[in-house]
C-alpha positions in Angstrom: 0.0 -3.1 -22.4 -2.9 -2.6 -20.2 -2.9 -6.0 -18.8 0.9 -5.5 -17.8 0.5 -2.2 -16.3 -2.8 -4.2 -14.1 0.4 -6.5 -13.0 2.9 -3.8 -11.6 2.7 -1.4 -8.7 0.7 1.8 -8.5 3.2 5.1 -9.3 4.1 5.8 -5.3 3.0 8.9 -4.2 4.6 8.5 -1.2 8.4 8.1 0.4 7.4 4.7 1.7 5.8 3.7 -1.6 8.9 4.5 -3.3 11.1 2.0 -0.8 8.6 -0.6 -1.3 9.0 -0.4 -5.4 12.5 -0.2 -5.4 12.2 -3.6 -2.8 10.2 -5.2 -5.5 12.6 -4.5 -8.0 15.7 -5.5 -5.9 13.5 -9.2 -4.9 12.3 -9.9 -8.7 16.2 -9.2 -9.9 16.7 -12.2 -7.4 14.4 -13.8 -8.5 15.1 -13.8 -12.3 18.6 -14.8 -11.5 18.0 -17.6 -9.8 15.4 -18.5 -12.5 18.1 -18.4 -15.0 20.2 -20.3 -13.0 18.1 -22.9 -12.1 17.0 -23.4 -15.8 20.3 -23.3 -17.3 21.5 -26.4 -15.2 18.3 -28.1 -15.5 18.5 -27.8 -18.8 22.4 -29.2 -19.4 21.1 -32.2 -17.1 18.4 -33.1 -19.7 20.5 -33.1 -22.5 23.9 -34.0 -21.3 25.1 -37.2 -22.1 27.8 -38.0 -19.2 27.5 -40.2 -16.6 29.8 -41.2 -14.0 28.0 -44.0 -11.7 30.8 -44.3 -8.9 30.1 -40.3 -7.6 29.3 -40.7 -4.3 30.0 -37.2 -3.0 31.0 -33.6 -3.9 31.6 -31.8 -0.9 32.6 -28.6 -2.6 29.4 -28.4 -4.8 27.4 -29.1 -1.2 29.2 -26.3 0.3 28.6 -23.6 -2.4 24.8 -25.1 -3.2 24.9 -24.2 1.0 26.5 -21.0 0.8 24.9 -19.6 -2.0 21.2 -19.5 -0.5 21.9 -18.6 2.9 23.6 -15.6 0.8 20.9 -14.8 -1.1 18.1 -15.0 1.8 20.5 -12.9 3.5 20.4 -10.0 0.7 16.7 -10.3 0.4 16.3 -9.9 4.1 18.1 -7.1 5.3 16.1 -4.6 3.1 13.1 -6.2 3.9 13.6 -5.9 7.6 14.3 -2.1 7.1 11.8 -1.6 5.3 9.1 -3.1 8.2 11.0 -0.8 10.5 10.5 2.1 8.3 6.8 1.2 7.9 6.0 0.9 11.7 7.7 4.2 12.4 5.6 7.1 13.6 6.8 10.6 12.8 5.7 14.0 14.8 2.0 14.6 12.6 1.0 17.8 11.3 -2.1 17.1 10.6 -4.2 13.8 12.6 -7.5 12.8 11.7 -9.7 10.3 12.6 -11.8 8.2 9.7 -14.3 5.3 11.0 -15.9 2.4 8.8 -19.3 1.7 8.5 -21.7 -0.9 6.4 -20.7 1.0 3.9 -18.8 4.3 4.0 -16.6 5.9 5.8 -16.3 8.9 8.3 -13.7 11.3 8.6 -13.1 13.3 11.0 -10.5 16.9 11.5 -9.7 17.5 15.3 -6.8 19.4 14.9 -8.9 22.2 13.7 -12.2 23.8 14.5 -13.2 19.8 14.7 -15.8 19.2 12.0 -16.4 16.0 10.6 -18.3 14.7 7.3 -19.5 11.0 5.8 -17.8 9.9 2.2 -20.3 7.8 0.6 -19.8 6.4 -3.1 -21.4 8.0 -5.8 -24.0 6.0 -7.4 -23.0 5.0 -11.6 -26.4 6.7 -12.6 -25.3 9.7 -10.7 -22.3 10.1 -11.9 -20.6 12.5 -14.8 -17.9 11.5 -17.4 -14.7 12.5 -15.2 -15.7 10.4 -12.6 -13.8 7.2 -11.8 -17.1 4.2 -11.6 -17.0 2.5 -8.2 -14.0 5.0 -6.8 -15.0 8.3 -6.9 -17.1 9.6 -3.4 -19.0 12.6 -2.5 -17.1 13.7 0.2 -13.1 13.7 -0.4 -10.5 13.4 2.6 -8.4 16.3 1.6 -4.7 16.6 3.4 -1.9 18.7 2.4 1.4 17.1 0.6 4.3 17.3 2.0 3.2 17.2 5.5 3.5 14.3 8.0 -0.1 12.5 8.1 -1.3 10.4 11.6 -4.7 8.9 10.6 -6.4 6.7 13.8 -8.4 4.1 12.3 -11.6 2.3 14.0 -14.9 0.6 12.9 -18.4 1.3 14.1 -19.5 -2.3 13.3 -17.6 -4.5 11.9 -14.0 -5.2 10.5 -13.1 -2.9 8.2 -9.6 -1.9 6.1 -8.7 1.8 5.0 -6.2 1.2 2.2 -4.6 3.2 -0.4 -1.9 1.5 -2.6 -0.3 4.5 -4.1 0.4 5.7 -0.2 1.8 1.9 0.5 -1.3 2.5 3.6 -3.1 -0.6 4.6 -4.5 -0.5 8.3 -7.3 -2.6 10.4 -10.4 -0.6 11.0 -11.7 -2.9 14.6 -14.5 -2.0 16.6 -13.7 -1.3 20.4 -10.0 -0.7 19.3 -8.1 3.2 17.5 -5.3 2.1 15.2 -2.9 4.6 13.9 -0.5 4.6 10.8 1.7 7.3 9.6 2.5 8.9 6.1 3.4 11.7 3.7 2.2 12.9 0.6 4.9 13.8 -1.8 2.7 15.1 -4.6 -0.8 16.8 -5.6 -3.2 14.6 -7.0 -6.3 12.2 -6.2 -5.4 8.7 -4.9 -7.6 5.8 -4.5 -8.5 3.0 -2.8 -11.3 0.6 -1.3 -11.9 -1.2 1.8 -9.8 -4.5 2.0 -11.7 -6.8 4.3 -14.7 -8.4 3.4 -17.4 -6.5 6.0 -20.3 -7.2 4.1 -22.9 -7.2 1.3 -21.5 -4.3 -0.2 -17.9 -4.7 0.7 -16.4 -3.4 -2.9 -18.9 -0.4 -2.2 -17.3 1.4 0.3 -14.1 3.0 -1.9 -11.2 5.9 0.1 -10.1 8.8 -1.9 -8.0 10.9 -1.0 -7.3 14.6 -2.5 -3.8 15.7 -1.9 -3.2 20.1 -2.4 -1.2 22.3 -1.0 -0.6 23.8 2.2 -2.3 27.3 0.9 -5.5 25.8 -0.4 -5.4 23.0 2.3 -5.8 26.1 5.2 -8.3 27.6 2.7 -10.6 24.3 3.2 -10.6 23.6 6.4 -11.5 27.4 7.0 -14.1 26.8 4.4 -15.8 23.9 5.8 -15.0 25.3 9.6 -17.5 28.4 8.7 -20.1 25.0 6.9 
């Protein structure tokens, strides 16, 4: 059971995240069809016994073996295409912040508010206590509040870096010399994790992202508490 969960998508905790499951369900029904399909005929071919050695043409098969694919490209496309659109789209934020990769941890920083700014750094497996999440978990949380519109600007301090989260269906370039932006909202409480997704370095699957999601209330309560830190 565990190693099929390991082969599915992370429970979305996000609208986008949701349209991207449901796309993977819509593609893989596809895909079994045709799989089905495909084996079925393959399979009367191999253990058929007619034969008919004067065909030369069937140019109503060719036309539905024509038809049918351009059919079905055309109903795997058209969500797809949406859903790029949808993914690209930036929504009035807000809350924006600003998080920067380093070799290896990331900054985060609140501008929106009384700006403050703080480092997330792993915590070490000798360091850490039984509720803790080995290789995820890190000192410093990026809190933001669900059910708000997010606007995180990316960059890098050294070298190529990739803030992802796959329950938030995030993935952006962190690039040095260049601010990226990506846009998103939290549709429930919780902690989400992720790591960095381009290799930067020695200690590349050191560098983890969590994110703690809260409400509104407690979210204004935090930022006034680490305002007055």
């Amino acid at each position: 059971m565990a190693t099929w969960n390991s082969a599915m998508l992370q429970d979305s905790a996000s609208p986008l995240m949701e349209q991207l499951s449901f796309f993977h369900n819509h593609a893989l029904m596809i895909l079994l069809m045709i799989t089905v399909l495909v084996g079925y005929l393959m399979s009367t071919l191999f253990f058929n016994t007619y034969n008919y050695r004067f065909l030369l043409e069937g140019q109503m098969i060719e036309v539905i073996w024509t038809i049918l694919p351009a059919a079905t490209l055309i109903f795997i496309a058209l969500p797809s295409l949406r859903l790029l659109y949808l993914l690209d789209e930036i929504n009035n934020p807000l809350v924006s912040i600003k998080t920067i990769g380093h070799q290896w941890y990331w900054s985060y920083e609140y501008s929106d508010f009384m700006k403050f700014e703080f480092d997330s750094y792993m915590i070490p497996s000798n360091e850490m206590s039984k509720n803790m999440f080995r290789l995820l978990d890190v000192d410093n949380r990026a809190v933001l509040p669900y059910n708000s519109q997010i606007r995180l600007m990316v960059t890098a301090a050294d070298v190529l870096h990739s803030w992802t989260i796959p329950a938030l269906s995030v993935k952006i370039d962190a690039t040095p010399g260049r601010l990226n932006q990506i846009s998103f909202l939290l549709n429930r409480t919780g902690l989400f994790f992720g790591q960095c997704s381009e290799i930067c370095g020695a200690n590349h699957s050191f560098m983890p992202i969590t994110i703690e999601s809260i409400s509104s209330n407690f979210f204004t309560k935090w930022i006034l508490k680490m305002s007055e830190s």
